[in-house]
Phi, psi and omega in degrees: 000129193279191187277322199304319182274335171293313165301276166010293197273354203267293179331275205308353196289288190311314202293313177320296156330298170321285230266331171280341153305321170311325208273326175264005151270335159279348173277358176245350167330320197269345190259297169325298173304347176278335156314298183306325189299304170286336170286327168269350174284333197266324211309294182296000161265354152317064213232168183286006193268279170009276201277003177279310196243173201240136158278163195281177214278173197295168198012046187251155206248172183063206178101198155152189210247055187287313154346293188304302176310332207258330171341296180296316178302298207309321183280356173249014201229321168273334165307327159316301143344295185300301209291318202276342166297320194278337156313297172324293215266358144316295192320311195278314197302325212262337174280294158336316192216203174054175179243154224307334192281332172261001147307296171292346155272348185276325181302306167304312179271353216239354181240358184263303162339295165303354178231006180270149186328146141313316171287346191285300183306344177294311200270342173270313173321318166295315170327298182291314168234014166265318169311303190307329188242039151062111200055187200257161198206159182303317214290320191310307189292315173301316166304347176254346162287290151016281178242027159272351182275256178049267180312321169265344144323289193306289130025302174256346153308293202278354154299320196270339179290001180244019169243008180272144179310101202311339174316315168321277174321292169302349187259336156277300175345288181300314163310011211034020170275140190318154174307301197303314190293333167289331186292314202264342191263331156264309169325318202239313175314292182338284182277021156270343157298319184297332177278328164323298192321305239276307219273330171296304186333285171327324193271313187302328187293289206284351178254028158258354185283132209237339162334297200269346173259006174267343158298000220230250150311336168048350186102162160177153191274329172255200205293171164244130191256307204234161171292008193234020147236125161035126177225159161283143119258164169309300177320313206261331196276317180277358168281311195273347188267333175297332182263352184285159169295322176325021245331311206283292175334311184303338186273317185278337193307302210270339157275337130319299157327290181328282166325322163283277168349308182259004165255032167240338175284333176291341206275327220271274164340314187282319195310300209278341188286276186343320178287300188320294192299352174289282198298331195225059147050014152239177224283000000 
């Protein structure tokens, strides 16, 4: 090899190099500046009232969105509740069992799912229980976070139950313990980080959505007692302040935004500590 192709090839190595740094500094370019953006717009609105108080009446200052926070949990504690069981025990059907052709439409419609709006999902849902009970109710809203979490549970269940060794699954087998005992005391103890992950993922896809709870949940400016009323979210109180005439509103908007950002960045962390701790093999 002359000297002219060893430059030759160390020049295109760098220049290759060069042009995948450009390319991974614009893909992260855009949540930095949307960061920087809500920490200066939001921060300083961001008080103990904030996380306390309830809001205050149409132009009136202050106040803040504690209804909406405890709100979100809730609508995200029942989505839990719907989605990951049946997400979970999908995943094992399609890893554990059935057979390959029906394995492969469930995959299928379930990859189909995963991409369809958020609003759709809104609009079968107001069909299904808003309409029938007469008004928009928390149950409503758990319920569509719910089963926009399903396809993707199910999905990464069954990716992670097909990387536990099958040696495992044999070896119980050969010892006479039953398929199910095998399935539930080894198979998913094995694959249960992997299975959190699935399930942190799922809760970070739905809990900025906001589309499918104004069909759903609609929202309130006070507390919510029972499920079959009107509930706050983050999503729907910054959505409705955002759209407001107001300055002050205009200030919690972007600090909700704030706030909502980081319980989808924490969710977002614990996925990735749980994978690192996954991949390099400890318990």
């Amino acid at each position: 090899m002359t000297a002219s192709n060893h430059s030759w090839r160390q020049f295109k190595n760098l220049l290759m190099e060069a042009v995948a740094l450009g390319c991974a500094i614009l893909v992260a370019s855009p949540l930095i500046l949307v960061f920087y953006h809500l920490l200066h717009e939001g921060f300083s609105s961001i008080n103990w009232a904030f996380f306390t108080q309830l809001p205050k009446g149409e132009g009136e200052p202050g106040g803040g969105m504690a209804n909406a926070i405890v709100g979100t949990f809730e609508l995200l504690a029942q989505a839990v509740l719907i989605g990951v069981p049946v997400g979970v025990c999908g995943g094992i059907f399609l890893s554990e069992y059935g057979g390959s052709r029906l394995n492969w439409w469930i995959r299928f419609a379930a990859d189909i799912l995963n991409g369809v709006p958020s609003i759709t999902w809104g609009i079968v849902v107001y069909a299904l229980l808003v309409v029938p009970m007469h008004g928009f109710s928390a149950l409503a809203g758990g319920v569509v976070l719910g089963l926009m979490m399903i396809p993707l549970v199910m999905r990464t269940t069954e990716e992670v139950l097909q990387l536990v060794p099958h040696g495992y699954r044999e070896a119980a087998l050969a010892l006479g313990i039953a398929k199910w005992q095998t399935i539930v005391q080894i198979v998913l103890r094995t694959a249960s980080r992997g299975i959190v992950t699935g399930v942190l993922l799922a809760l970070a896809r739905v809990a900025g959505e906001t589309a499918p709870l104004l069909f759903t949940a609609l929202g309130n400016q006070f507390w919510n007692h029972r499920l079959t009323q009107p509930i706050a979210a983050m999503p729907l109180q910054i959505f409705a302040y955002a759209i407001s005439p107001y300055d002050d509103w205009h200030r919690q908007a972007w600090a909700g935004a704030l706030v909502l950002l980081l319980l989808v960045l924490a969710l977002n962390i614990g996925v990735r500590v749980l994978t690192q701790n996954r991949f390099s093999g400890k318990s």
